[in-house]
PAMITOR-938125 format. One record per residue (C-alpha): residue number from 1; residue in one letter; chain; z, x, y. Coordinates in nm, 2 decimals. Each point is the difference from the previous one (the first is absolute). Last residue first. Layout:
N
seq	type	mol	Z	X	Y
NUM	a	A	Z	X	Y
...
//
This chain:
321
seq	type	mol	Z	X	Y
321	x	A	-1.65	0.59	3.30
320	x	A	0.31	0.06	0.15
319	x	A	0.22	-0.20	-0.25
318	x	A	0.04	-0.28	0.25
317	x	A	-0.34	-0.04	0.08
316	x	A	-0.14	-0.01	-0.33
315	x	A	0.31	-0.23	-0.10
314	x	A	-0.15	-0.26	0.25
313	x	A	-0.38	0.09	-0.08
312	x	A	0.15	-0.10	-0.35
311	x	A	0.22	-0.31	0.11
310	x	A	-0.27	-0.16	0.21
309	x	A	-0.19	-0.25	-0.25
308	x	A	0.31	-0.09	-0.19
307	x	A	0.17	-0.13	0.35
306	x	A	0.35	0.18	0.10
305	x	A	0.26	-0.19	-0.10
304	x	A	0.25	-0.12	0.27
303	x	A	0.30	0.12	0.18
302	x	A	-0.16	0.26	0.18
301	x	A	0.24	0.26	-0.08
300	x	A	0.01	-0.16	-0.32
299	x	A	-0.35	0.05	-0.12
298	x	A	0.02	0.37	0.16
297	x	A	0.27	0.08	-0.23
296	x	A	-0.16	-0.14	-0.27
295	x	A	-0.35	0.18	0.08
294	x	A	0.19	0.32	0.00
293	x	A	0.17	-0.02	-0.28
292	x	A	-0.30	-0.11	-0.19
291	x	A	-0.19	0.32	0.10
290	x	A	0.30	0.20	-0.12
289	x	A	-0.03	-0.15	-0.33
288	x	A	-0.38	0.07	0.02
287	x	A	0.07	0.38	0.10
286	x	A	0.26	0.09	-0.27
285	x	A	0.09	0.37	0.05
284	x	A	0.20	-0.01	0.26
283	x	A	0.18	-0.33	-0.09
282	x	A	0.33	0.16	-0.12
281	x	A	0.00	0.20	0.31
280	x	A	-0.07	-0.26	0.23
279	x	A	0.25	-0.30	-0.16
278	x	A	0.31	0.03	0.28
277	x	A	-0.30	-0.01	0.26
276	x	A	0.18	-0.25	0.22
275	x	A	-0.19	-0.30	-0.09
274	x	A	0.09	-0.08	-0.35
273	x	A	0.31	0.14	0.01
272	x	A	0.05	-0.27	0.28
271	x	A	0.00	-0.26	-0.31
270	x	A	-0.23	-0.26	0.07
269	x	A	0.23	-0.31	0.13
268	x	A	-0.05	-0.11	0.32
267	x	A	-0.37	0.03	0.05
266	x	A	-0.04	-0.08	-0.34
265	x	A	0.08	-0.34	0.11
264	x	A	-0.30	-0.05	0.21
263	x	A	-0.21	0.17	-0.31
262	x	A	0.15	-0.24	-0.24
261	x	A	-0.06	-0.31	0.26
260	x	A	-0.44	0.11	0.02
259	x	A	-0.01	0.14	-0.36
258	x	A	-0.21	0.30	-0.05
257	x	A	0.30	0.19	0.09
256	x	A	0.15	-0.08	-0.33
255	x	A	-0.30	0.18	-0.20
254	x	A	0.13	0.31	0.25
253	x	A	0.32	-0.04	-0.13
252	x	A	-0.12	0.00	-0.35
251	x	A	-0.20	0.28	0.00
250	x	A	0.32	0.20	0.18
249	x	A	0.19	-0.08	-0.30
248	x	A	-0.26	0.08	-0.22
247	x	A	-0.06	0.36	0.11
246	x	A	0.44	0.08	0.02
245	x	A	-0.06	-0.08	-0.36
244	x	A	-0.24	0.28	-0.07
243	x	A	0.10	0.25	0.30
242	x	A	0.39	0.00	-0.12
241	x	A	0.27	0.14	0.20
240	x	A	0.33	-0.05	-0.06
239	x	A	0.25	-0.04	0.29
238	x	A	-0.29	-0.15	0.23
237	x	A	-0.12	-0.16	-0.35
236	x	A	0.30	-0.21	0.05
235	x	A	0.01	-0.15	0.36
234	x	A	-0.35	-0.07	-0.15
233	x	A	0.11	-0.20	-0.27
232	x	A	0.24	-0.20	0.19
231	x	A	-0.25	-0.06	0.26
230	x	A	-0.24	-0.18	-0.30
229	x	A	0.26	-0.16	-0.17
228	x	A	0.07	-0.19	0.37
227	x	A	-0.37	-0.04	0.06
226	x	A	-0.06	-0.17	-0.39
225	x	A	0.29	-0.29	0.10
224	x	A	-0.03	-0.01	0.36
223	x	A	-0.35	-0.08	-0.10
222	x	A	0.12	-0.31	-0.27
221	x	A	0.28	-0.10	0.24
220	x	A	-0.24	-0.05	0.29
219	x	A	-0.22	-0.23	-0.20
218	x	A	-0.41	0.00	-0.03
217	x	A	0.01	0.42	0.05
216	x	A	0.05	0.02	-0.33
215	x	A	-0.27	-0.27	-0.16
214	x	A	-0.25	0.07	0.24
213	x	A	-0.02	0.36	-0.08
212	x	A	0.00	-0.10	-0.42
211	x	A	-0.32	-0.22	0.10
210	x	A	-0.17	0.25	0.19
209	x	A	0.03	0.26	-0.26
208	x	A	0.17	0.31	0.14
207	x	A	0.33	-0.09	0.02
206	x	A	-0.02	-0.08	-0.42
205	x	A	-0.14	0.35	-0.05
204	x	A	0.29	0.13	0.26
203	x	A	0.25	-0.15	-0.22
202	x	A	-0.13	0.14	-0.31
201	x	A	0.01	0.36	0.12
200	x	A	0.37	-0.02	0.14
199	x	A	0.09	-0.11	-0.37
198	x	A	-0.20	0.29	-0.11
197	x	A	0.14	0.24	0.22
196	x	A	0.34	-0.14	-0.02
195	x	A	0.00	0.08	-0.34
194	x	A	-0.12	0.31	0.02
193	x	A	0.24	0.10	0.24
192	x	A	0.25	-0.15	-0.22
191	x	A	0.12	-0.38	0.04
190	x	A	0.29	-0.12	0.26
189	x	A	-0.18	-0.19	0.26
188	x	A	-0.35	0.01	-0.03
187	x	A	0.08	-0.09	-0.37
186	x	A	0.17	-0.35	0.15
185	x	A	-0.26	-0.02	0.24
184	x	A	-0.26	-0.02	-0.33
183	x	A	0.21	-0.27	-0.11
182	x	A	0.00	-0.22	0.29
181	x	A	-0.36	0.04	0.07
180	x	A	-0.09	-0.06	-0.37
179	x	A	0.23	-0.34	-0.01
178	x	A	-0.32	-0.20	-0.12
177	x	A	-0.20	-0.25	0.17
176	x	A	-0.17	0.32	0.24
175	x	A	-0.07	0.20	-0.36
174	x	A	-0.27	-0.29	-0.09
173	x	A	-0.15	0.00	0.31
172	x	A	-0.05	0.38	0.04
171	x	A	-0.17	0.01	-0.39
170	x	A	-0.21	-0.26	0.18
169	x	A	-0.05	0.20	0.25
168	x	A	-0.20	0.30	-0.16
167	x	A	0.06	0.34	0.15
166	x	A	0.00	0.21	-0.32
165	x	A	0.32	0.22	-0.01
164	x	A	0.22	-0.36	0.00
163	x	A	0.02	-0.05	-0.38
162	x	A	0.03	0.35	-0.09
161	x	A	0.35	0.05	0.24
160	x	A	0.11	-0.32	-0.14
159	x	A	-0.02	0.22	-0.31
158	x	A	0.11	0.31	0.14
157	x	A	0.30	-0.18	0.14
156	x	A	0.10	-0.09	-0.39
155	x	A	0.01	0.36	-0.06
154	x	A	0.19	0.12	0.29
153	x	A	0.23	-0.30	-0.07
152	x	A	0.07	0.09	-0.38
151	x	A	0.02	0.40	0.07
150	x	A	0.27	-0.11	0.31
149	x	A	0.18	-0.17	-0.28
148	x	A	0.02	0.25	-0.25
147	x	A	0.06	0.24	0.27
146	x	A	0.30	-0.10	0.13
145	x	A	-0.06	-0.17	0.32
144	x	A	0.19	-0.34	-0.11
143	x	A	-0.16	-0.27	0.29
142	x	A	-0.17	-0.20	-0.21
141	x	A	-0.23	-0.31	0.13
140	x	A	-0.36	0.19	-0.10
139	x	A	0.10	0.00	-0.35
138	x	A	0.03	-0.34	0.01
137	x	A	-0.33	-0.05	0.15
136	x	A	-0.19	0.11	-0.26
135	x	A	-0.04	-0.29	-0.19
134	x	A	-0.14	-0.20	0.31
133	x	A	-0.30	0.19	-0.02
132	x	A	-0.10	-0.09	-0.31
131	x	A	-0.09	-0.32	0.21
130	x	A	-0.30	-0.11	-0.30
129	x	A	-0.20	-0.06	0.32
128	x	A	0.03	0.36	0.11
127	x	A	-0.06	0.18	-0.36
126	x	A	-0.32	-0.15	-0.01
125	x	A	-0.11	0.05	0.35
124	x	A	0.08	0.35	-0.07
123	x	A	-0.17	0.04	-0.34
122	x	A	-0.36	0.06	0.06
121	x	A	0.03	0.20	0.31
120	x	A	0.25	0.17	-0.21
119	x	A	0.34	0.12	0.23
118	x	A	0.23	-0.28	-0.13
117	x	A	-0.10	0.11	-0.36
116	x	A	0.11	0.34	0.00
115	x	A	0.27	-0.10	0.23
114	x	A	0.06	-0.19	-0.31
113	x	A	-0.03	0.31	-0.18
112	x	A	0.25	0.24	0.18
111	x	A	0.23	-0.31	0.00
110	x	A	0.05	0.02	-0.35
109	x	A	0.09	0.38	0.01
108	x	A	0.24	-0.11	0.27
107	x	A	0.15	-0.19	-0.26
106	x	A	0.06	0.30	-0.25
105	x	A	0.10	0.22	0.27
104	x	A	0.28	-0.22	0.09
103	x	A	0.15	-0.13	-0.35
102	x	A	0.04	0.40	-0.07
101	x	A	0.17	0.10	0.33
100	x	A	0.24	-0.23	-0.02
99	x	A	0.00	-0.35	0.23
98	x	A	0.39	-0.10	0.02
97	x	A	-0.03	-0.13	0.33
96	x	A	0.24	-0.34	0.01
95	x	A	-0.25	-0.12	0.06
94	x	A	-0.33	0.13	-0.10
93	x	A	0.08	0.10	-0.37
92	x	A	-0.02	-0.43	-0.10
91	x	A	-0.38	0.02	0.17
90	x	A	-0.07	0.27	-0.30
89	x	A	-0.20	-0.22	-0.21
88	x	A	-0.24	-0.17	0.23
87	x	A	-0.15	0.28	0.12
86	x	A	-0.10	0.09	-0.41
85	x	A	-0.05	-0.38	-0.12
84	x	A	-0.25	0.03	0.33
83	x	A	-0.20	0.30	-0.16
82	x	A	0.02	-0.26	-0.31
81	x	A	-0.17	-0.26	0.17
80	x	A	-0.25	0.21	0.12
79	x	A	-0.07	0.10	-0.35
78	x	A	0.00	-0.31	-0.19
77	x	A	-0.41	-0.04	-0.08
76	x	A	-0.17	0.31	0.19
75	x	A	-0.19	-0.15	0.33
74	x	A	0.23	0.13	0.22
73	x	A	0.04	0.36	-0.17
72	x	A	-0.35	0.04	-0.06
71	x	A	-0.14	-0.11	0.33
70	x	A	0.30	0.29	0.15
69	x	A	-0.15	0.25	-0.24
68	x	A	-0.31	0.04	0.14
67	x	A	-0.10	0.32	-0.09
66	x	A	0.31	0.17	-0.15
65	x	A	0.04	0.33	0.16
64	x	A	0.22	-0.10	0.29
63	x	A	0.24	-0.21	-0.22
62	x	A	0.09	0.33	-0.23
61	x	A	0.39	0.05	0.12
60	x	A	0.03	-0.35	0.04
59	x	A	-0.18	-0.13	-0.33
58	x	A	0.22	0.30	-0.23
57	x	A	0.33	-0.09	0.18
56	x	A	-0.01	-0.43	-0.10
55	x	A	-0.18	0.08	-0.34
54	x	A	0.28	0.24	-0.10
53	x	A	0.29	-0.30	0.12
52	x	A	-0.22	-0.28	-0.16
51	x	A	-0.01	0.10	-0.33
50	x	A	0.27	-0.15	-0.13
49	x	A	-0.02	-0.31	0.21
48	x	A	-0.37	-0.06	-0.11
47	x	A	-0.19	-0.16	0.26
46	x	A	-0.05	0.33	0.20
45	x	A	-0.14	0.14	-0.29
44	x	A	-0.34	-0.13	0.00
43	x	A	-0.03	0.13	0.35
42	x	A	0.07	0.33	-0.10
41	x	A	-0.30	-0.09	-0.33
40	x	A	-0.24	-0.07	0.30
39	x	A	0.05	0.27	0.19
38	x	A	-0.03	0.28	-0.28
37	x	A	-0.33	-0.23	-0.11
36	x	A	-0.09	0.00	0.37
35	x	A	0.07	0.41	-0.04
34	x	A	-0.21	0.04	-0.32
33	x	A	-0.30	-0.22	0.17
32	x	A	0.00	0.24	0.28
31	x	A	0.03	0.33	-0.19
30	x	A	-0.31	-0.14	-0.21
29	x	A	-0.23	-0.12	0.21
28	x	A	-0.26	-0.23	-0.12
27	x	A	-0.35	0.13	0.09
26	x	A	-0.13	-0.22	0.28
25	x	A	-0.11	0.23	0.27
24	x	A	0.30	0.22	0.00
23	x	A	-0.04	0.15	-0.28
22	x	A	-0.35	0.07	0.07
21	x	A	0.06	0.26	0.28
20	x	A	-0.01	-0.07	0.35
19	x	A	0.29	-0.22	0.11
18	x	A	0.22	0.30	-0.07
17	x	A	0.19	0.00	-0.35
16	x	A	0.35	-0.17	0.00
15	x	A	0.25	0.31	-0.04
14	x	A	0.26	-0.22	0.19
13	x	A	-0.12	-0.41	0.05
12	x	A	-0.20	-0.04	0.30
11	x	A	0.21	-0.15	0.31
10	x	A	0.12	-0.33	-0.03
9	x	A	0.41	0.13	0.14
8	x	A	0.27	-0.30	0.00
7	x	A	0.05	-0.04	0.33
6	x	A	0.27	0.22	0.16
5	x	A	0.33	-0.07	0.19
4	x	A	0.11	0.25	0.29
3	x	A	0.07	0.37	-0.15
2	x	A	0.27	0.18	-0.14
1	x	A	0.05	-0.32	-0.24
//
């Protein structure tokens, strides 16, 4: 989970021959059909509770070479259902927090493949109208930070994470009549760096979606809500620095600004660290995010978005250029 959520990867096959020699025009393949067989058989063994643990690890750890395993997972007879048997199980660990080690890594190897399945263009829809997820949501509502549990939100991030990497509003619509925005303030709050990243990272998705603006800035309480996390988190990045979330928090203030009231109100409450330079040095080498940072500050020094058309001959101008 170093990195933001990934899709589940299409690319040729390893050791597939190149598109010009007559394997590949036709001639069955044998290292691909051994590792659909491989896939198959792991997916097999989902359903059967002995099995399940091996299968569970070995589809995780391999997900990214197995073409198109997220159809084959969904459309396998039981084996979402038993991926959810998995979640299910270990709700009675949540509270009081007795989640091991063992029980955690074994779940989050479930999620690995539904956010297998939640990132499939084929899938995603799919896996949205069944409300998988509503399963995960739990895990998001824990406040332990022992690892086990941090592991299990991290995880079940990424696959929210997955959901909302490809701009598509309906996947927006669906989150906005769930708790997301609660839950992922919640992580904001008191998750791990990554965590927060990720959290932080879903949040600006939804901001950035028309709909999901709308939708915060529609109440006071709802952008007092995300503007107060927000400050928070930068009063604490100015103690411990960190470019990558520090990149998403600024992405979602300026998303804010794009709102007539939010970027009035902004005018009161953007953090001053925001404005006094507290951020140079830890920005120096990241030109866009400083190029947001400007246009924010700008934004609310004039107390009202700046039109699409003239933001980059704007930031041009204000970068020197």
């Amino acid at each position: 989970m170093a990195n933001l959520p990934q899709g589940l990867s299409l690319n040729t096959p390893f050791g597939s021959p190149p598109p010009s020699s007559p394997i590949a025009a036709g001639t069955p393949q044998p290292g691909k059909e051994r590792k659909m067989a491989s896939a198959e058989q792991l997916v097999l063994d989902l359903c059967d509770p002995e099995l399940r643990e091996n299968a569970l690890l070995d589809l995780s750890k391999k997900r990214e070479i197995f073409q198109d395993l997220a159809p084959l997972l969904w459309h396998s007879f039981g084996t979402i259902a038993a991926l959810l048997q998995e979640i299910v199980s270990i709700y009675p660990a949540l509270s009081p927090p007795t989640l091991t080690p063992v029980a955690s890594n074994r779940v989050c190897n479930a999620l690995a493949l539904l956010q297998c399945v939640a990132s499939h263009p084929d899938t995603r829809i799919l896996f949205l109208n069944a409300h998988i997820p509503l399963y995960l949501y739990p895990f998001l509502n824990t406040t332990s930070k022992t690892r086990p549990f941090e592991y299990l939100r991290l995880t079940s991030l990424g696959v929210i994470g997955a959901l909302v990497k490809v701009d598509d509003t309906e996947v927006i619509s669906f989150l906005l009549q769930t708790e997301i925005i609660p839950l992922c303030l919640r992580t904001m709050e008191m998750g791990s760096e990554l965590s927060k990243t990720v959290a932080t990272f879903i949040v600006q998705k939804i901001l950035l979606d028309d709909i999901g603006l709308r939708y915060i800035c529609a109440t006071a309480e709802r952008f007092y809500a995300v503007g107060s996390v927000l400050a928070t988190m930068v009063a604490t990045l100015a103690e411990q620095p960190s470019t990558r979330l520090l990149k998403h928090i600024i992405r979602c203030y300026l998303r804010l600004s794009d709102n007539q009231r939010a970027c009035e109100a902004l005018q009161n409450c953007l953090p001053d660290m925001l404005k006094d330079g507290t951020f140079n040095n830890c920005l120096r080498d990241d030109p866009a995010t400083r190029r947001w940072l400007q246009q924010l500050l700008h934004n609310v020094a004039m107390g009202s978005p700046v039109p699409v058309g003239m933001q980059t001959a704007r930031l041009d101008h204000m970068m020197g250029n």
